[in-house]
C-alpha positions in Angstrom: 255.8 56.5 58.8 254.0 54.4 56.5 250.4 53.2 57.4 251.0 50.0 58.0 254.1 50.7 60.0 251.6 53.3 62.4 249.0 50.6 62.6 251.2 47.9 64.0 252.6 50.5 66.3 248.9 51.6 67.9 248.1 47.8 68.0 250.7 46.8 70.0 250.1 50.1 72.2 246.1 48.7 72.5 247.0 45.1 73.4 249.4 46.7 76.5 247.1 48.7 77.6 244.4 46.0 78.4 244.7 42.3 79.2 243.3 40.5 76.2 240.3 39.0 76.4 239.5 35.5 77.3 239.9 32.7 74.2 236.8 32.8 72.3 235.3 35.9 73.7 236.0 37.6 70.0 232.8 35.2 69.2 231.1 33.6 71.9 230.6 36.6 73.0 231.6 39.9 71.1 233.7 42.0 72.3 232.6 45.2 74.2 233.7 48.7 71.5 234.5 49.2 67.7 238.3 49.5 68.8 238.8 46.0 70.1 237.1 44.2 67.2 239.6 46.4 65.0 242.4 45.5 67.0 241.5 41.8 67.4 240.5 40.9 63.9 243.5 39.6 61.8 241.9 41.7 58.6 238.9 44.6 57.9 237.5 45.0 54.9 235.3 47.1 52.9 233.4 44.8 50.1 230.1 45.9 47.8 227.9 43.3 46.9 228.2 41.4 43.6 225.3 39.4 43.3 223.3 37.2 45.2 220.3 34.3 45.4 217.5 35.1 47.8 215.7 32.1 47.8 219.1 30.1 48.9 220.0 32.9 50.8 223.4 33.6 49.7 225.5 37.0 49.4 228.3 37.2 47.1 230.4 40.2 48.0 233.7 41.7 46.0 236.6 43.6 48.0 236.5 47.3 47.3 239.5 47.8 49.8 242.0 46.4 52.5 241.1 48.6 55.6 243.6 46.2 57.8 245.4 43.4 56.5 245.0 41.9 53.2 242.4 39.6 52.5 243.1 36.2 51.0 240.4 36.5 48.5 238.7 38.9 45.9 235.3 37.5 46.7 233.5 35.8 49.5 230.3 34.2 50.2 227.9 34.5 53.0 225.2 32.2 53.1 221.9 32.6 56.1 220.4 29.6 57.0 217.3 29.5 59.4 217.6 25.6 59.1 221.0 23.7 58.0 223.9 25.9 59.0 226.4 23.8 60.6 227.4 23.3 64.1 231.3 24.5 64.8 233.4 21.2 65.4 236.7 22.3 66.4 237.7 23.8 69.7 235.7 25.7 72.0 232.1 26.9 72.3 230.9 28.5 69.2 226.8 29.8 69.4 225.0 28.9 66.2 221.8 30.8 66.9 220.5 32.2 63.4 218.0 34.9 64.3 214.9 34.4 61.5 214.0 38.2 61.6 217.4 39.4 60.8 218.2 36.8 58.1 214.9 37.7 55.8 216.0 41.5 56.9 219.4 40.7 55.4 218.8 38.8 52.5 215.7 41.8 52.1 218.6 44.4 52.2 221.1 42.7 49.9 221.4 44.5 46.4 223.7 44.9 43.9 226.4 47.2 44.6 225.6 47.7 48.5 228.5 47.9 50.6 229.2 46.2 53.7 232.6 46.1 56.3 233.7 42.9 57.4 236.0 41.7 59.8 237.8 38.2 60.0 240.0 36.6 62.2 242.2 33.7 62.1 241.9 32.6 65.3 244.2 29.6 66.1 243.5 27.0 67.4 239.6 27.5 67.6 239.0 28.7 63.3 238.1 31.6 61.1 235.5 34.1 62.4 233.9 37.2 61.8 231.7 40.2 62.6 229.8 41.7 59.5 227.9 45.0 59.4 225.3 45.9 56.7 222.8 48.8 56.6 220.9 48.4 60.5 222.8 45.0 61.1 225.7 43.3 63.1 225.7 39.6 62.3 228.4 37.5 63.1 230.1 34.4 60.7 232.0 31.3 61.0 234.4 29.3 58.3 234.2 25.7 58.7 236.0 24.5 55.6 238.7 27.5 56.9 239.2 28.8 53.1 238.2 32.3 53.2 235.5 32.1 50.6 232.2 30.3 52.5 231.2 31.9 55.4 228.1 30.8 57.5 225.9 33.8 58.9 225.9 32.1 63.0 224.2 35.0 64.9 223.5 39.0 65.3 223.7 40.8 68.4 221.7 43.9 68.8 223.9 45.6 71.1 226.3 46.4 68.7 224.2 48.7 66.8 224.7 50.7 70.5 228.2 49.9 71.2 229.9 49.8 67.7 228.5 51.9 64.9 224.4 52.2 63.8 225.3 54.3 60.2 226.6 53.1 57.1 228.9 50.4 56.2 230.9 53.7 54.1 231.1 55.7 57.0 232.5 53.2 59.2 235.0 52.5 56.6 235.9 55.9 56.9 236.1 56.1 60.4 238.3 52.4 60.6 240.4 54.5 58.3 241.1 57.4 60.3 241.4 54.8 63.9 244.0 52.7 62.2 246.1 55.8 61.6 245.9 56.2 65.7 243.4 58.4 66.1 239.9 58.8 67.5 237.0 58.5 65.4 233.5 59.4 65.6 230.4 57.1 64.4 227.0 56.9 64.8 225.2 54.7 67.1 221.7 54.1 68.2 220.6 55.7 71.4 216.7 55.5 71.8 214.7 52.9 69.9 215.3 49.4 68.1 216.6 47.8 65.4 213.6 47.9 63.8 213.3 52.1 64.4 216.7 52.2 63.0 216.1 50.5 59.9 212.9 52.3 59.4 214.8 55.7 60.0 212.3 56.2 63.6 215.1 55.6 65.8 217.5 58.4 67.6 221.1 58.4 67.1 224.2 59.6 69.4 228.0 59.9 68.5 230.8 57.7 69.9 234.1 57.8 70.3 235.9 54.7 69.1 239.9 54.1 68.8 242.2 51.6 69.6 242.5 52.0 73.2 239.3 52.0 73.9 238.1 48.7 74.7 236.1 48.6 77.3 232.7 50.1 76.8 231.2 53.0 79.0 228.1 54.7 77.3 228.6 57.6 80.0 232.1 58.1 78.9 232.3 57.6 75.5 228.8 58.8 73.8 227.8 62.1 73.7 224.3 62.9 75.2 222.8 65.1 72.5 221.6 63.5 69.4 222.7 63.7 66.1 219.8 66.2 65.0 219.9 69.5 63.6 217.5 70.2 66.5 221.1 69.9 68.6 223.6 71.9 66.9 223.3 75.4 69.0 223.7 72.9 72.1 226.9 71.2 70.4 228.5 74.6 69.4 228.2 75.8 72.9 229.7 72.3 74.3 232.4 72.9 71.8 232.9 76.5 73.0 232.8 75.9 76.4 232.6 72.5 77.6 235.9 72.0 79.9 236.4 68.5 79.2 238.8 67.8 76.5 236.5 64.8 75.4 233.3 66.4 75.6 234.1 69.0 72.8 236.1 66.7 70.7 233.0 64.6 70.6 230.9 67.7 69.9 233.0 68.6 67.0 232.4 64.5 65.9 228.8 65.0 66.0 228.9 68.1 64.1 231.3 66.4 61.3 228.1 63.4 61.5 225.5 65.9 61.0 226.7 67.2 58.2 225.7 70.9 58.2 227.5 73.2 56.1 225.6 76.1 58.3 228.5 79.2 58.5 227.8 78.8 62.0 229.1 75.4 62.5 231.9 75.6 59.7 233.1 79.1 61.5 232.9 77.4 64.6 234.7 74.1 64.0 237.5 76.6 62.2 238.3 78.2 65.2 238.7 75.6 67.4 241.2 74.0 64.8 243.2 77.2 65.0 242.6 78.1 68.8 241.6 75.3 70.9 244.1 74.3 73.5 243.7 70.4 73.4 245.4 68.6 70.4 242.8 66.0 70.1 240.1 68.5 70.2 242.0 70.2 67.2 242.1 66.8 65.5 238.7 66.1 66.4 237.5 69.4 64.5 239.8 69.1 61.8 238.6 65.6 60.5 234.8 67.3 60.8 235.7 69.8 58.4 237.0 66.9 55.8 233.8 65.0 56.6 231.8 68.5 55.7 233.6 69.8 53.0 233.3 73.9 53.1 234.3 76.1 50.7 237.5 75.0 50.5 240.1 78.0 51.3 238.3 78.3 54.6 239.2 74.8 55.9 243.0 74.8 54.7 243.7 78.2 55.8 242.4 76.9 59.7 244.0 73.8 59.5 247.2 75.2 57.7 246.8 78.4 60.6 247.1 75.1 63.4 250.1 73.6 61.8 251.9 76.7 62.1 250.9 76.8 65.8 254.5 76.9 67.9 252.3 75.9 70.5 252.0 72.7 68.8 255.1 72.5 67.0 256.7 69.0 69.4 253.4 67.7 68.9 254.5 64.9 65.7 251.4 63.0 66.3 249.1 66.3 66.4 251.2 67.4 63.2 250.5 64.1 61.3 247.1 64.2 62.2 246.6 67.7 60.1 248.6 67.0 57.2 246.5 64.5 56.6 243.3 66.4 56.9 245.4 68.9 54.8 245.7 66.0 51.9 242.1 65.3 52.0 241.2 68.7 51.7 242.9 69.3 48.9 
């Protein structure tokens, strides 16, 4: 099943599973987890910085790649205004707040070449808005002239580094990559400290699962209570080994995938549970950790090729699909 086909599919699964939200709430007020802005926006994209103007304030970033959709444009401007940016004059309530701290922050950030995820929606009748995320920074944009190319930096909204993703723009990409394919990803996001911890490197950070059909937001549910420290890899391979919740040790093997050890202990561990663990997901879970780590290679494809052999498993299409394309990535 092509991509696109399979996105469409887990879309319309997301949108039955939960009433939609109320009109506007995509940017009055954000919605609540990674997997509804995915879902809800009309396109994602992954787009590097191509030049810029500091004392106007202006970013001028090129598409690297479609994540969801395909965007209208090759380029787009952003532009941060503590004084000037319009008010929104079509329907419904719109906040222009612009926040002077995170503007110099962003315009501070902003070189050549930096990457940054965007996502846009055409949202009829109200206009076109978006939710932006650079290095240690949500900030959300509007389109009054509704032509894809000047967008107005309106607000940020630091509970999204908590409840969406606190790493890098790349790694998102990657995980909105493996989500729009159905499955659950696992992202960074910022547990204890602030935004200005984070972007120092001070603050702690915590794993999160993030799909689809996940949109309502429950920190007790869906984060994982160690941190994403080496300091807390003996207590995530013993959640992995023994935790009985299915979730708990697919979001141990996550964290292990984000904390990027290559330790034999970890790798040896995250190979077993590919080959052994009863829970599909888990499996999954493990498998896309080992792609994120990248062992020496014939360990990894002789696990994940060992799990695709499984009869246990062998009704299980979605499971299947899942670790041939781990497999592909691998190779």
């Amino acid at each position: 099943m092509a991509r696109s086909t399979l996105l469409a599919s887990f879309l319309a699964a997301a949108m039955l599973a939960s009433h939609p939200a109320p009109a506007l709430a995509y940017i009055t007020a954000p919605v609540p987890t990674l997997g509804a802005v995915f879902a809800d926006s009309t396109y994602a994209t992954l787009v590097k910085v191509e030049k810029f103007d500091r004392e106007r304030g202006v970013i001028v970033y090129s598409k690297v790649r479609d994540l969801k959709g395909k965007y209208p444009l090759e380029r787009m401007r952003h532009v941060f205004q503590i004084h000037g940016t319009p008010q929104h004059m079509g329907l419904g309530h719109v906040p222009v707040r612009p926040d002077e701290v995170d503007w110099k922050y962003a315009v501070k950030w902003v070189e050549v070449d930096k990457f940054a995820v965007v996502f846009t929606r055409r949202y009829e009748p109200f206009g076109d808005f978006g939710h932006v995320y650079i290095d240690g920074l949500w900030y959300s944009i509007m389109c009054p002239g509704r032509d894809w190319d000047l967008w107005y930096a309106i607000y940020s909204d630091p509970n999204l580094l908590r409840q969406w993703h606190a790493g890098s723009p790349a790694r998102l990409a990657e995980a909105l990559e493996i989500m729009a394919t159905g499955r659950t990803a696992y992202v960074p996001v910022l547990g204890k400290g602030n935004k200005a911890e984070l972007r120092a490197g001070k603050a702690t950070l915590h794993t999160l699962g993030a799909s689809y059909l996940i949109r309502s937001f429950d920190a007790k549910r869906d984060i994982l209570a160690e941190p994403l420290e080496t300091t807390a890899i003996p207590n995530l391979l013993k959640v992995l080994a023994t935790a009985r919740d299915r979730d708990q040790r697919a979001r141990a093997a996550g964290a292990l995938g984000l904390i990027g050890s290559n330790d034999q202990a970890v790798v040896e561990a995250l190979c077993r549970t590919v080959k052994a663990d009863p829970s599909g997901t888990v499996r999954i879970a493990a498998a896309d950790a080992l792609a994120r780590l990248r062992p020496r290679p014939q360990q990894a494809l002789a696990a994940v090729e060992a799990a695709l052999k499984d009869p246990a498993f062998g009704q299980r299409r979605d499971v299947h699909a899942a670790l041939k394309d781990v497999l592909a990535r691998l190779k």
